[in-house]
PDB file of N, CA, C and O in Angstrom:
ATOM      1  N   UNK A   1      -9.503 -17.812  91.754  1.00  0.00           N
ATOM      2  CA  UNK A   1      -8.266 -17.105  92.005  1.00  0.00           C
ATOM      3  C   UNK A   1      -7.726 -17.528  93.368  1.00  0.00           C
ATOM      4  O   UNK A   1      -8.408 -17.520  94.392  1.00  0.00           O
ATOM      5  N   UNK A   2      -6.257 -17.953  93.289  1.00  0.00           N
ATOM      6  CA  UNK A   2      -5.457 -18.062  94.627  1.00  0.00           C
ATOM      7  C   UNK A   2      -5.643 -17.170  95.393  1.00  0.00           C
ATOM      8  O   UNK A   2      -5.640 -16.058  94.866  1.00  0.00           O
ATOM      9  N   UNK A   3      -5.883 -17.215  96.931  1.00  0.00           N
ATOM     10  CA  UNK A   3      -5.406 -16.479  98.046  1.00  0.00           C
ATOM     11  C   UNK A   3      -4.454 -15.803  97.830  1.00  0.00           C
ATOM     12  O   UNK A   3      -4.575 -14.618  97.518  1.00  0.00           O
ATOM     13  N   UNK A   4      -3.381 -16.358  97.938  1.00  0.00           N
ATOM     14  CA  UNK A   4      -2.353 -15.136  97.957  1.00  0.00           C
ATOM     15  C   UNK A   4      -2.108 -14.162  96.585  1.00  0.00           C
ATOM     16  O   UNK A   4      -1.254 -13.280  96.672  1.00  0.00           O
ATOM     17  N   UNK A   5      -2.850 -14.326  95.340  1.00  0.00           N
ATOM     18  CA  UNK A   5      -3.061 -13.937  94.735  1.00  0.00           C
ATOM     19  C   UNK A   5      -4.232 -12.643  95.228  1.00  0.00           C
ATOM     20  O   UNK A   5      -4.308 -11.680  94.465  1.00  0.00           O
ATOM     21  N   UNK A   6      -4.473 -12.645  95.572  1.00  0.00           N
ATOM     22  CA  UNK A   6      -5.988 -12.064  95.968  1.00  0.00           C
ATOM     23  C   UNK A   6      -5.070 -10.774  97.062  1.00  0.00           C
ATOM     24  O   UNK A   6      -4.985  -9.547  97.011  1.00  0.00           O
ATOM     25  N   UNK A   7      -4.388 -12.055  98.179  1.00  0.00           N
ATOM     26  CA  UNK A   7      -3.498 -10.898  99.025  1.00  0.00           C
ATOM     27  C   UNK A   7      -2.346 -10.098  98.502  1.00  0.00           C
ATOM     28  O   UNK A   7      -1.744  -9.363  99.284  1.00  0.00           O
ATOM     29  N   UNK A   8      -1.987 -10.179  97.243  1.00  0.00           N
ATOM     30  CA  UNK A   8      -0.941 -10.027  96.880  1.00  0.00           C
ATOM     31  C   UNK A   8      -1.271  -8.360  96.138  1.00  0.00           C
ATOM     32  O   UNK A   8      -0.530  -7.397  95.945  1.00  0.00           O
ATOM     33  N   UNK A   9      -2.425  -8.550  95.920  1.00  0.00           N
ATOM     34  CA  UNK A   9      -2.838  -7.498  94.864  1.00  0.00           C
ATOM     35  C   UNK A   9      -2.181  -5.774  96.016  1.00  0.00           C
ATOM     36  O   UNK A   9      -1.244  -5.007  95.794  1.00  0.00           O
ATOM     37  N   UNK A  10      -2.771  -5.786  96.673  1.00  0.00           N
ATOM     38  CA  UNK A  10      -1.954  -4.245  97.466  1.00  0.00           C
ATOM     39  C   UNK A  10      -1.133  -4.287  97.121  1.00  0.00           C
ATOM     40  O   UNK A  10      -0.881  -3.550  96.168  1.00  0.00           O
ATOM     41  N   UNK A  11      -0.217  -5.090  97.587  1.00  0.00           N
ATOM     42  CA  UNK A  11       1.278  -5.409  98.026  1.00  0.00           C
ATOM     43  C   UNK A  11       1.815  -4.871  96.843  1.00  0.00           C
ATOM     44  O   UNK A  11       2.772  -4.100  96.918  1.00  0.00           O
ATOM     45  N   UNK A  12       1.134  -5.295  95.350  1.00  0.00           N
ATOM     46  CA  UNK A  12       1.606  -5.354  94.207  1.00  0.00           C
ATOM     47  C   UNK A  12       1.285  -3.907  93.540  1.00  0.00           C
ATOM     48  O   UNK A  12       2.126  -3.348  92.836  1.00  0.00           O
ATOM     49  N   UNK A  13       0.179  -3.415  93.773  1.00  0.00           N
ATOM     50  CA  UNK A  13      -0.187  -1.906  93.474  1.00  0.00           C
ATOM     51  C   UNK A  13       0.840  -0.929  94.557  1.00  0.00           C
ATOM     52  O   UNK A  13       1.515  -0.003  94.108  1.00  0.00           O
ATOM     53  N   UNK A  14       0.834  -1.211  95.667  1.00  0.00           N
ATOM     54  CA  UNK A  14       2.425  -0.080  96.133  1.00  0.00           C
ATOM     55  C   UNK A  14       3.285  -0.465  95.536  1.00  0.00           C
ATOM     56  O   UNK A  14       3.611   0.388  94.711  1.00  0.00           O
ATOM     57  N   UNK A  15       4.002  -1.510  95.472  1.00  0.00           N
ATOM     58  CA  UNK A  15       5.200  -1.693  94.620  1.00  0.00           C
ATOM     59  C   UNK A  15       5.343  -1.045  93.502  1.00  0.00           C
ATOM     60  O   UNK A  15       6.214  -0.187  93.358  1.00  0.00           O
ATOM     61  N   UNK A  16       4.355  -1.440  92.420  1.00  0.00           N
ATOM     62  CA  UNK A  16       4.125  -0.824  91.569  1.00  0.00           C
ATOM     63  C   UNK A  16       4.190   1.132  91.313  1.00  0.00           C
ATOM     64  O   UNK A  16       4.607   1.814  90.377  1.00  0.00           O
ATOM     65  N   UNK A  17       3.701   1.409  92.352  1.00  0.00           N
ATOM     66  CA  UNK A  17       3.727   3.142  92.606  1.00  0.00           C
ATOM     67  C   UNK A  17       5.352   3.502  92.953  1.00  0.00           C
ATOM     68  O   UNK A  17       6.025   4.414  92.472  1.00  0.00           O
ATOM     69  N   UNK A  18       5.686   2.645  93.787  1.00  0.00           N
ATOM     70  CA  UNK A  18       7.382   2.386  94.256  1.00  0.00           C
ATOM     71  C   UNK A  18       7.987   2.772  93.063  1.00  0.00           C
ATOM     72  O   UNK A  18       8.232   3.917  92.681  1.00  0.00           O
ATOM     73  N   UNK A  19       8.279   1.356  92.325  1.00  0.00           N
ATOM     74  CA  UNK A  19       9.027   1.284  90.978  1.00  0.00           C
ATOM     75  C   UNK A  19       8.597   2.653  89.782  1.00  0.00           C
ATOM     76  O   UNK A  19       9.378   2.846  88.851  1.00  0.00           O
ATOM     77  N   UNK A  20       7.734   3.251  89.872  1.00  0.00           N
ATOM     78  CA  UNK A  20       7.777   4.464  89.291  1.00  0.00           C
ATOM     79  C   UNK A  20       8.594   5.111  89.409  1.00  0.00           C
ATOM     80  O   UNK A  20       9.451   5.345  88.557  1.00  0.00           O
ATOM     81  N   UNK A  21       8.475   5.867  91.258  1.00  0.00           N
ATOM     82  CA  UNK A  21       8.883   6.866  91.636  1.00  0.00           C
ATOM     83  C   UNK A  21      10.701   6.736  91.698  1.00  0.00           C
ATOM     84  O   UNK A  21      11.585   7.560  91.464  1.00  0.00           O
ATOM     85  N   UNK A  22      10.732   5.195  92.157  1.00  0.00           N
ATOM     86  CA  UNK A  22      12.268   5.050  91.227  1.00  0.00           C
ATOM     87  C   UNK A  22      12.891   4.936  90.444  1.00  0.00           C
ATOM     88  O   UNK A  22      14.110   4.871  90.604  1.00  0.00           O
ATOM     89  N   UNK A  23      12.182   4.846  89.009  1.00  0.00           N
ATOM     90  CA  UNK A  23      12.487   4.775  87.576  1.00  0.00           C
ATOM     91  C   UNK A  23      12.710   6.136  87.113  1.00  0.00           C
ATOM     92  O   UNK A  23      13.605   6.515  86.357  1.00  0.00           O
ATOM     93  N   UNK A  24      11.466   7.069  87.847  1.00  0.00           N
ATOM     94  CA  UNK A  24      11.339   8.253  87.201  1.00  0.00           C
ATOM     95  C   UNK A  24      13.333   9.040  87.959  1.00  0.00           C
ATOM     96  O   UNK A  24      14.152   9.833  87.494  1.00  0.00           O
ATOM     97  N   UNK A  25      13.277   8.460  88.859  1.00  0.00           N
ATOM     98  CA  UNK A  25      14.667   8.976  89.965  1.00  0.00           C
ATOM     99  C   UNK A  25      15.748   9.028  88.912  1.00  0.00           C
ATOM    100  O   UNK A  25      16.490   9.927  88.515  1.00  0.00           O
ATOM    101  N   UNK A  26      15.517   7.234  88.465  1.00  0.00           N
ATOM    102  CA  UNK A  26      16.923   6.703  88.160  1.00  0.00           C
ATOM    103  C   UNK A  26      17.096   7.399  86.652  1.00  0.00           C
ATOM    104  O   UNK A  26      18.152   7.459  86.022  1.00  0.00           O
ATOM    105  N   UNK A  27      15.564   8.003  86.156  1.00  0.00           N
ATOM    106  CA  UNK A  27      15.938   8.243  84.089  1.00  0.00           C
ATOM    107  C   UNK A  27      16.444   9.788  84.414  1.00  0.00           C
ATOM    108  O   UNK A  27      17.314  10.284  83.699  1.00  0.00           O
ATOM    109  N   UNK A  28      15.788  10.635  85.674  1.00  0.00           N
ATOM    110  CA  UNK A  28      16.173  12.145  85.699  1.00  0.00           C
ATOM    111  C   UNK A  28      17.978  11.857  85.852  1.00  0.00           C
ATOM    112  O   UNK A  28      18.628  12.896  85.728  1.00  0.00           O
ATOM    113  N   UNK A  29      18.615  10.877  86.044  1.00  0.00           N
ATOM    114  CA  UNK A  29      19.975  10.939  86.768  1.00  0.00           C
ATOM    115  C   UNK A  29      20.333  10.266  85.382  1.00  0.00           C
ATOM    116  O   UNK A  29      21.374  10.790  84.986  1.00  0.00           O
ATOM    117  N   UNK A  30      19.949   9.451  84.617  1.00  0.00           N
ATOM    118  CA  UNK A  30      20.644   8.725  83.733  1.00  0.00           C
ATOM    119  C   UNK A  30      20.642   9.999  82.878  1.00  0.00           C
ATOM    120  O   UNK A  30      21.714  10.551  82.631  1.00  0.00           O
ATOM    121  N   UNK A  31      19.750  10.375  82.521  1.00  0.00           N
ATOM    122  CA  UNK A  31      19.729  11.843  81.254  1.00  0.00           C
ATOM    123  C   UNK A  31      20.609  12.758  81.857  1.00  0.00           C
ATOM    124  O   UNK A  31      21.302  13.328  81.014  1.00  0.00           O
ATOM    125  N   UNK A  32      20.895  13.208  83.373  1.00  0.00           N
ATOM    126  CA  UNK A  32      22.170  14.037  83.189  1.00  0.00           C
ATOM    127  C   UNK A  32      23.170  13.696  82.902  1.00  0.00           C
ATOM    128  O   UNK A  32      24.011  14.274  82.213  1.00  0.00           O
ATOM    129  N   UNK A  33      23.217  12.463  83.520  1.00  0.00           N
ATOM    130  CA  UNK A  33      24.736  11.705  82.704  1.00  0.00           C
ATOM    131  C   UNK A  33      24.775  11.844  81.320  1.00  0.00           C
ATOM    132  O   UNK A  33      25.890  12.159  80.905  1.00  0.00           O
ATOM    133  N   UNK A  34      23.984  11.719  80.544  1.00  0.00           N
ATOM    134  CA  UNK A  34      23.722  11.591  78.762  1.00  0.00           C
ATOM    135  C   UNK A  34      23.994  12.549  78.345  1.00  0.00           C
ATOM    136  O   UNK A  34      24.990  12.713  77.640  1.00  0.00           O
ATOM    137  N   UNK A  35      22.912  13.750  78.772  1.00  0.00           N
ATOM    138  CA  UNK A  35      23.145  15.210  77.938  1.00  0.00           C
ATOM    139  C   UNK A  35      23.167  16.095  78.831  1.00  0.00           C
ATOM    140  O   UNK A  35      22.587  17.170  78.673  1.00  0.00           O
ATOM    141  N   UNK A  36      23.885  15.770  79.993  1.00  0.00           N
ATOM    142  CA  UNK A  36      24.295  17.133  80.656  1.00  0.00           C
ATOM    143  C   UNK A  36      23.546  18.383  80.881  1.00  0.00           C
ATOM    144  O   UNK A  36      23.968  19.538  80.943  1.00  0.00           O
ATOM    145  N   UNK A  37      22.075  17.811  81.017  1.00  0.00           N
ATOM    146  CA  UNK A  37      20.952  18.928  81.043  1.00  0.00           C
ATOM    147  C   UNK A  37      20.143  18.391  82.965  1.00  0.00           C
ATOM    148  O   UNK A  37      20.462  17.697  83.930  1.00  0.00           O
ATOM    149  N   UNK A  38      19.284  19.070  82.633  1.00  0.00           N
ATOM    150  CA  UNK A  38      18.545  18.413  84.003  1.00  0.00           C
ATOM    151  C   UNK A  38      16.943  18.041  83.182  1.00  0.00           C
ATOM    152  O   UNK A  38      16.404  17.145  83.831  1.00  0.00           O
ATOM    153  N   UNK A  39      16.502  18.255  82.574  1.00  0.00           N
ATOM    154  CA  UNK A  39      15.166  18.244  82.112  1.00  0.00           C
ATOM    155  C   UNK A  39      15.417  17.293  80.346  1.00  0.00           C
ATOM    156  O   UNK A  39      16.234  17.579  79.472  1.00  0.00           O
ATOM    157  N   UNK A  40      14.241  16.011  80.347  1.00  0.00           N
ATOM    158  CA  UNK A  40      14.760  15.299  79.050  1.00  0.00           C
ATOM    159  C   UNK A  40      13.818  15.623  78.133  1.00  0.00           C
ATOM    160  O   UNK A  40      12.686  15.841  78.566  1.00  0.00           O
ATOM    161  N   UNK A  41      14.092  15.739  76.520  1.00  0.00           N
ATOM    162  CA  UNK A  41      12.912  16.039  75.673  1.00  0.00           C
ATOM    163  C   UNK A  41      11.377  15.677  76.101  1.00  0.00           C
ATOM    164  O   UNK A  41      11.119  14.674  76.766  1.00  0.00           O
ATOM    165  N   UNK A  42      10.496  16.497  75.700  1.00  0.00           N
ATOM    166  CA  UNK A  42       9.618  15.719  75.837  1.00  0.00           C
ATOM    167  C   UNK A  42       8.696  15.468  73.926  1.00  0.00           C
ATOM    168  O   UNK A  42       8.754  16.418  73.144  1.00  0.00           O
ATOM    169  N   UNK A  43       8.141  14.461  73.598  1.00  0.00           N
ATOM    170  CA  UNK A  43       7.357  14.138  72.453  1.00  0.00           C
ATOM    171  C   UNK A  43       7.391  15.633  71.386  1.00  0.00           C
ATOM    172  O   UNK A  43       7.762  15.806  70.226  1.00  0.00           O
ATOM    173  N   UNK A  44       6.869  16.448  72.324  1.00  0.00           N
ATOM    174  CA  UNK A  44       6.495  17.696  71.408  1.00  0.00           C
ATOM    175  C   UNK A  44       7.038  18.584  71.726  1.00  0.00           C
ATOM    176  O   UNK A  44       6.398  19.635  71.688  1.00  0.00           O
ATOM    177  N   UNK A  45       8.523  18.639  72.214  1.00  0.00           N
ATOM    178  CA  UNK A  45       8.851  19.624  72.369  1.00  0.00           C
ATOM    179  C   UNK A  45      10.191  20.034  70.545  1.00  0.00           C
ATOM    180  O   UNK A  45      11.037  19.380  69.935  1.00  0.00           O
ATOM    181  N   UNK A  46       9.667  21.252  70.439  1.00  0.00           N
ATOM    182  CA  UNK A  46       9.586  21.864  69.225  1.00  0.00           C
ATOM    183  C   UNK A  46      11.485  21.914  69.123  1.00  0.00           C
ATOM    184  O   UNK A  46      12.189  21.873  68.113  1.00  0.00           O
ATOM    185  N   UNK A  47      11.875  22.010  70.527  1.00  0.00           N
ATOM    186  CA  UNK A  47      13.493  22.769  69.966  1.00  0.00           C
ATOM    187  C   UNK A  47      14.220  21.854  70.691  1.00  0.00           C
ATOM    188  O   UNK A  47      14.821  22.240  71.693  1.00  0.00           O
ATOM    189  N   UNK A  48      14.265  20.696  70.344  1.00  0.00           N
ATOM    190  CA  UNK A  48      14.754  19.336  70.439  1.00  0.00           C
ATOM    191  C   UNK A  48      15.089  18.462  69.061  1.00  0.00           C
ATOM    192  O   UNK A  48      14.130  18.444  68.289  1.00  0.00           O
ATOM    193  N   UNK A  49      15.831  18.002  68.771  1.00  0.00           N
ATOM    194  CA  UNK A  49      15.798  16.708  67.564  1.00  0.00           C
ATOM    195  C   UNK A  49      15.303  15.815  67.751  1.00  0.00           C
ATOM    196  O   UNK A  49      15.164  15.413  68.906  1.00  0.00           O
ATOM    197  N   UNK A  50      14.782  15.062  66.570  1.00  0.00           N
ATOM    198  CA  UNK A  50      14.428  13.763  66.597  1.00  0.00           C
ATOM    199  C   UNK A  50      15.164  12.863  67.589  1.00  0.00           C
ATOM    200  O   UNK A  50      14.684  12.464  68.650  1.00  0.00           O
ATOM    201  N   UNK A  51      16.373  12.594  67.126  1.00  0.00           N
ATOM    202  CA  UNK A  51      17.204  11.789  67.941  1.00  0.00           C
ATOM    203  C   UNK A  51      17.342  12.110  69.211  1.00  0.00           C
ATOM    204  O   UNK A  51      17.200  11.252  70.082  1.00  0.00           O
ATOM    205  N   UNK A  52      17.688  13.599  69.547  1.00  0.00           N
ATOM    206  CA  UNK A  52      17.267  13.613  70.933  1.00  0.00           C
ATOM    207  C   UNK A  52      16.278  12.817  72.515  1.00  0.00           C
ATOM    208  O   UNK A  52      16.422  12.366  73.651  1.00  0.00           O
ATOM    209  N   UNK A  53      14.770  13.280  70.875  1.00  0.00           N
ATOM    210  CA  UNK A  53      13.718  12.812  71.800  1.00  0.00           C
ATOM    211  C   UNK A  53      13.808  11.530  71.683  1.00  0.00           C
ATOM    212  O   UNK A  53      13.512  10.861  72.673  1.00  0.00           O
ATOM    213  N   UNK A  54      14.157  10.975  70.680  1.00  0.00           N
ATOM    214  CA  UNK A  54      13.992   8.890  70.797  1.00  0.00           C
ATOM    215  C   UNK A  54      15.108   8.467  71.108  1.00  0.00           C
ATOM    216  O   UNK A  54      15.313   7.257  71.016  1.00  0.00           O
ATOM    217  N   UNK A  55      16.136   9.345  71.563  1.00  0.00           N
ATOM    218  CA  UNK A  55      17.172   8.381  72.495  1.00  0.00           C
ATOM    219  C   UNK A  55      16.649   8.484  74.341  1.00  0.00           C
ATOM    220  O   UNK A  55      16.751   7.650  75.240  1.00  0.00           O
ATOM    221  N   UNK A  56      16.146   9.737  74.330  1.00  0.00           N
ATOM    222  CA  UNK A  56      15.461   9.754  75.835  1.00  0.00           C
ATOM    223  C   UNK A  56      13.892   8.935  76.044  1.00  0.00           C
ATOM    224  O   UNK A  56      13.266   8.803  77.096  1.00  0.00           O
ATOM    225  N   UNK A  57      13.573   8.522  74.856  1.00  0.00           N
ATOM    226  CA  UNK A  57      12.236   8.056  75.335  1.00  0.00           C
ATOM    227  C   UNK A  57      12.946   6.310  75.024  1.00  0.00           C
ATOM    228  O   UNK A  57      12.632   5.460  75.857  1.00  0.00           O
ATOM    229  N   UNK A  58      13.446   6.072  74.379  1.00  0.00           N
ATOM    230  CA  UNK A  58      14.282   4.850  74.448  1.00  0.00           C
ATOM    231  C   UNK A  58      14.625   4.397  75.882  1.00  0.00           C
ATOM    232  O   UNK A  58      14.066   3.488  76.496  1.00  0.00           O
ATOM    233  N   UNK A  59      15.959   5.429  76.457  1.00  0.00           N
ATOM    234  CA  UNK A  59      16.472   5.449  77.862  1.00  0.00           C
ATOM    235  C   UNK A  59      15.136   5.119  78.738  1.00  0.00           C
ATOM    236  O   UNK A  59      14.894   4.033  79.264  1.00  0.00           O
ATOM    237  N   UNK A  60      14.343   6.258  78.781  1.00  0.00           N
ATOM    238  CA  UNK A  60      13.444   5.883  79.453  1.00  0.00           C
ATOM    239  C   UNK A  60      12.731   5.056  79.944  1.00  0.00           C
ATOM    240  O   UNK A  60      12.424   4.830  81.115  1.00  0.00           O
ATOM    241  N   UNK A  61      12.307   4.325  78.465  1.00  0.00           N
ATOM    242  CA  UNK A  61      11.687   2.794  78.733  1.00  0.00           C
ATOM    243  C   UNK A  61      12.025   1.846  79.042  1.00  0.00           C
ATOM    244  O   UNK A  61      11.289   1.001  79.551  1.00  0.00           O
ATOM    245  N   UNK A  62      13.756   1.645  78.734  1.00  0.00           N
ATOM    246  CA  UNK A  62      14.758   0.804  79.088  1.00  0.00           C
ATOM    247  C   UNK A  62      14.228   0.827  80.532  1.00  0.00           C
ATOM    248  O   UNK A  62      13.312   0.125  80.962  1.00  0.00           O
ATOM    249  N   UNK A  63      15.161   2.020  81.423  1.00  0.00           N
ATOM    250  CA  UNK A  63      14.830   2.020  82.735  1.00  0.00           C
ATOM    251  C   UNK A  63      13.668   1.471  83.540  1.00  0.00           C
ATOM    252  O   UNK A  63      13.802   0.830  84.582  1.00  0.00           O
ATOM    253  N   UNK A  64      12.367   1.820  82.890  1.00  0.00           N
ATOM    254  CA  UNK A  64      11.393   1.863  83.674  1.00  0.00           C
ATOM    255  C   UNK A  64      11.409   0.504  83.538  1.00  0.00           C
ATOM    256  O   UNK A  64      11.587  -0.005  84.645  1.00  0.00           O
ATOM    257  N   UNK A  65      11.296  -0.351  82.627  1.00  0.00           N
ATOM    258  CA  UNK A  65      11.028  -1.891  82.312  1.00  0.00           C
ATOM    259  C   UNK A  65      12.195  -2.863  83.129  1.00  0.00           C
ATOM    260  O   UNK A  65      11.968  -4.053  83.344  1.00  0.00           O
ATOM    261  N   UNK A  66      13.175  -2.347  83.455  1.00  0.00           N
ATOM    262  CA  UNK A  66      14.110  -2.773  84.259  1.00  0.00           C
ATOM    263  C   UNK A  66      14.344  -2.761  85.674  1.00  0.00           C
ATOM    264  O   UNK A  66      14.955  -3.568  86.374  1.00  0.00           O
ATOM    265  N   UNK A  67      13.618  -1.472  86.032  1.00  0.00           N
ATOM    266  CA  UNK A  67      13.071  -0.970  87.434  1.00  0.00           C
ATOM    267  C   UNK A  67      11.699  -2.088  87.636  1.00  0.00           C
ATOM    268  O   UNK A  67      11.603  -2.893  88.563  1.00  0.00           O
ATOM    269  N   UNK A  68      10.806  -1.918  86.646  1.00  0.00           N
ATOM    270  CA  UNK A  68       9.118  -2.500  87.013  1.00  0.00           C
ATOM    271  C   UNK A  68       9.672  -4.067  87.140  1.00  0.00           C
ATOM    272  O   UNK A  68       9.278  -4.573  88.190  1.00  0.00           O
ATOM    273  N   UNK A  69      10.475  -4.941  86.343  1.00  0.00           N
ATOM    274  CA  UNK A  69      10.928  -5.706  86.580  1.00  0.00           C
ATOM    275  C   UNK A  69      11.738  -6.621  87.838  1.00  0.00           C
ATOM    276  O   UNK A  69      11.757  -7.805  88.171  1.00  0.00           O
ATOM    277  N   UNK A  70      12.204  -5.704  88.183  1.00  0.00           N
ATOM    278  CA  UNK A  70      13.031  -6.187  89.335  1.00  0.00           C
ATOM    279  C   UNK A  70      12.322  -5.990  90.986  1.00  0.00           C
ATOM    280  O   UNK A  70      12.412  -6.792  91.916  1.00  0.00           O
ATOM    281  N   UNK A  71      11.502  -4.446  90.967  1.00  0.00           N
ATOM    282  CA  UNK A  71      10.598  -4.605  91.892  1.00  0.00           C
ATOM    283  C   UNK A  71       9.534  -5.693  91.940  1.00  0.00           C
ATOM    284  O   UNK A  71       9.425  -6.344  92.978  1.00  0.00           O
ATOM    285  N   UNK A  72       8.796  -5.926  90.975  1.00  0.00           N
ATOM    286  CA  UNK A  72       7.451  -7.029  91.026  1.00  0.00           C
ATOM    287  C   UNK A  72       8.738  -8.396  91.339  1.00  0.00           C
ATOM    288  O   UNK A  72       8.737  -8.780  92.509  1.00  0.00           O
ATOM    289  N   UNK A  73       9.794  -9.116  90.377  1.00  0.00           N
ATOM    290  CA  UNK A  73       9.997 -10.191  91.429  1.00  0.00           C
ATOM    291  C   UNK A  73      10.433 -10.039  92.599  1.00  0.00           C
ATOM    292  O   UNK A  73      10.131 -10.793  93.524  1.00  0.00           O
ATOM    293  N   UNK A  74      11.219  -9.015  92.704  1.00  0.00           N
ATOM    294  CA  UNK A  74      11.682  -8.676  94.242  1.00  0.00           C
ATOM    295  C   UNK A  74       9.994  -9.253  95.197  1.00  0.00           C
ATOM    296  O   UNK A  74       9.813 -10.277  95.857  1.00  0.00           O
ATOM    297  N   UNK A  75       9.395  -8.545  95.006  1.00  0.00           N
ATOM    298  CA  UNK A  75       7.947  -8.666  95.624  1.00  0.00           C
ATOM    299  C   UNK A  75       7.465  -9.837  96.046  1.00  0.00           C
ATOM    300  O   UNK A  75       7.092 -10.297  97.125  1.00  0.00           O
ATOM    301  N   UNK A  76       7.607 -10.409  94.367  1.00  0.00           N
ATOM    302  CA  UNK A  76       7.043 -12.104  94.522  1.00  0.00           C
ATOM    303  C   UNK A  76       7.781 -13.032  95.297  1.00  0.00           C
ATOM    304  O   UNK A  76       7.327 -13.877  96.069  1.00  0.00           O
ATOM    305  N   UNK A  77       8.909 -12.804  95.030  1.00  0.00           N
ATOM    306  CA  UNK A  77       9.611 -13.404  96.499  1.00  0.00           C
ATOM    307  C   UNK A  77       9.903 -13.484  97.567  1.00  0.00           C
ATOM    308  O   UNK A  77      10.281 -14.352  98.354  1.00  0.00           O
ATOM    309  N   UNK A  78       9.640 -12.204  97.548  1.00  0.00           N
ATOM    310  CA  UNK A  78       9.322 -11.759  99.410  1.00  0.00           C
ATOM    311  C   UNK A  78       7.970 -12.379  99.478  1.00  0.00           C
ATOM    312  O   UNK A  78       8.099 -13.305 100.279  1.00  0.00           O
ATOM    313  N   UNK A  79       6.766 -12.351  99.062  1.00  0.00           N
ATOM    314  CA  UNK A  79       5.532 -12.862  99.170  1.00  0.00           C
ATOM    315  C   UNK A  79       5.956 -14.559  99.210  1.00  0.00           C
ATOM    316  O   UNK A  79       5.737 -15.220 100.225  1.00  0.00           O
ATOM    317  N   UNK A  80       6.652 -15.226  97.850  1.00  0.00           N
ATOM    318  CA  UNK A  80       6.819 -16.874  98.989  1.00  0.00           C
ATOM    319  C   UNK A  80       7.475 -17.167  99.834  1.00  0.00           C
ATOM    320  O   UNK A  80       7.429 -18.223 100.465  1.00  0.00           O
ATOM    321  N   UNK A  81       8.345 -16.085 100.010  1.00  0.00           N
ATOM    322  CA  UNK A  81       9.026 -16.157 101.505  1.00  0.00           C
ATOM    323  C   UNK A  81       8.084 -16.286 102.992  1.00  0.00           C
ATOM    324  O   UNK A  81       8.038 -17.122 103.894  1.00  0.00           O
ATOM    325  N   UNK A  82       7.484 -15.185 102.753  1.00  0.00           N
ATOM    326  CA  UNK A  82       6.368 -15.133 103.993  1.00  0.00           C
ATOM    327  C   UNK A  82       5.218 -16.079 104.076  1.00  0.00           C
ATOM    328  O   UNK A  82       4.871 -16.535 105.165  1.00  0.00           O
ATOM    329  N   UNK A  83       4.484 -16.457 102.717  1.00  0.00           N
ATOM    330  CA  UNK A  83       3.432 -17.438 102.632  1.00  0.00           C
ATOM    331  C   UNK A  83       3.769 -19.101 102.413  1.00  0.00           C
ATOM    332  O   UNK A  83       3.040 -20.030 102.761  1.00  0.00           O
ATOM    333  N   UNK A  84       4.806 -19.170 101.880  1.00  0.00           N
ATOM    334  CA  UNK A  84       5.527 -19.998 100.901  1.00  0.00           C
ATOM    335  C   UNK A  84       4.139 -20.541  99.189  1.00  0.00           C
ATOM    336  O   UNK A  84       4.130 -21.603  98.565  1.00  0.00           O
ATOM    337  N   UNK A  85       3.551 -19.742  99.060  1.00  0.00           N
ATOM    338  CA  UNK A  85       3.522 -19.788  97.447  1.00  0.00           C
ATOM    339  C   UNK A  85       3.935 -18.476  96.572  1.00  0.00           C
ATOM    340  O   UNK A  85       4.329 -17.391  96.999  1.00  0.00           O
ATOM    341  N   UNK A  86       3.761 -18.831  95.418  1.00  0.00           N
ATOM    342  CA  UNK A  86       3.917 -17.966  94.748  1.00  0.00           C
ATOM    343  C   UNK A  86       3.003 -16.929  94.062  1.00  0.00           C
ATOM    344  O   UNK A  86       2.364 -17.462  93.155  1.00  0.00           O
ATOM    345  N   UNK A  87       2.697 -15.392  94.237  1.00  0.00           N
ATOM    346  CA  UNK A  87       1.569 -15.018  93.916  1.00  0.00           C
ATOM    347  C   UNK A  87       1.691 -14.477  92.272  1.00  0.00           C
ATOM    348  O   UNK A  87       2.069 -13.403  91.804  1.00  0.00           O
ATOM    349  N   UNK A  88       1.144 -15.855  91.576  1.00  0.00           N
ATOM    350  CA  UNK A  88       0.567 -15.540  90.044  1.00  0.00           C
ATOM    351  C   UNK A  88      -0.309 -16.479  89.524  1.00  0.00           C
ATOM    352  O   UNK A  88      -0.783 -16.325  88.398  1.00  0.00           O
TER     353      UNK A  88
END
């Protein structure tokens, strides 16, 4: 395994905790925009619709995969910026 692979691993587990805590930000704000609630279905919740819950768990995943995405290269490029390789 590469060095900066090796150094990269922190770097990449905060990020990682990062891009949560901003996914989870960005889906609580996208669902008020959607359904004008503050709180989004959850799996089992009984007095919700189908569609309800799989358009918010849809949204959801969208977000998060778009958030986890953009933080990790954000990352990786700041990492060959500073080292000049790339950590993968």
């Amino acid at each position: 395994m590469k060095a900066s692979t090796i150094a990269y691993k922190p770097v990449g587990l905060a990020l990682g905790a990062a891009s949560g805590m901003i996914a989870a930000m960005a889906f609580k704000q996208a669902w008020k925009l959607v359904e004008g609630e503050g709180d989004a279905p959850g799996a089992t919740d009984e007095d919700r619709s189908w569609k309800e819950i799989l358009i918010a768990a849809g949204l959801q995943g969208a977000i998060f995969a778009v958030v986890k995405a953009t933080v990790d290269r954000a990352g990786a490029v700041a990492m060959r910026r500073v080292t000049g390789t790339w950590p993968g």
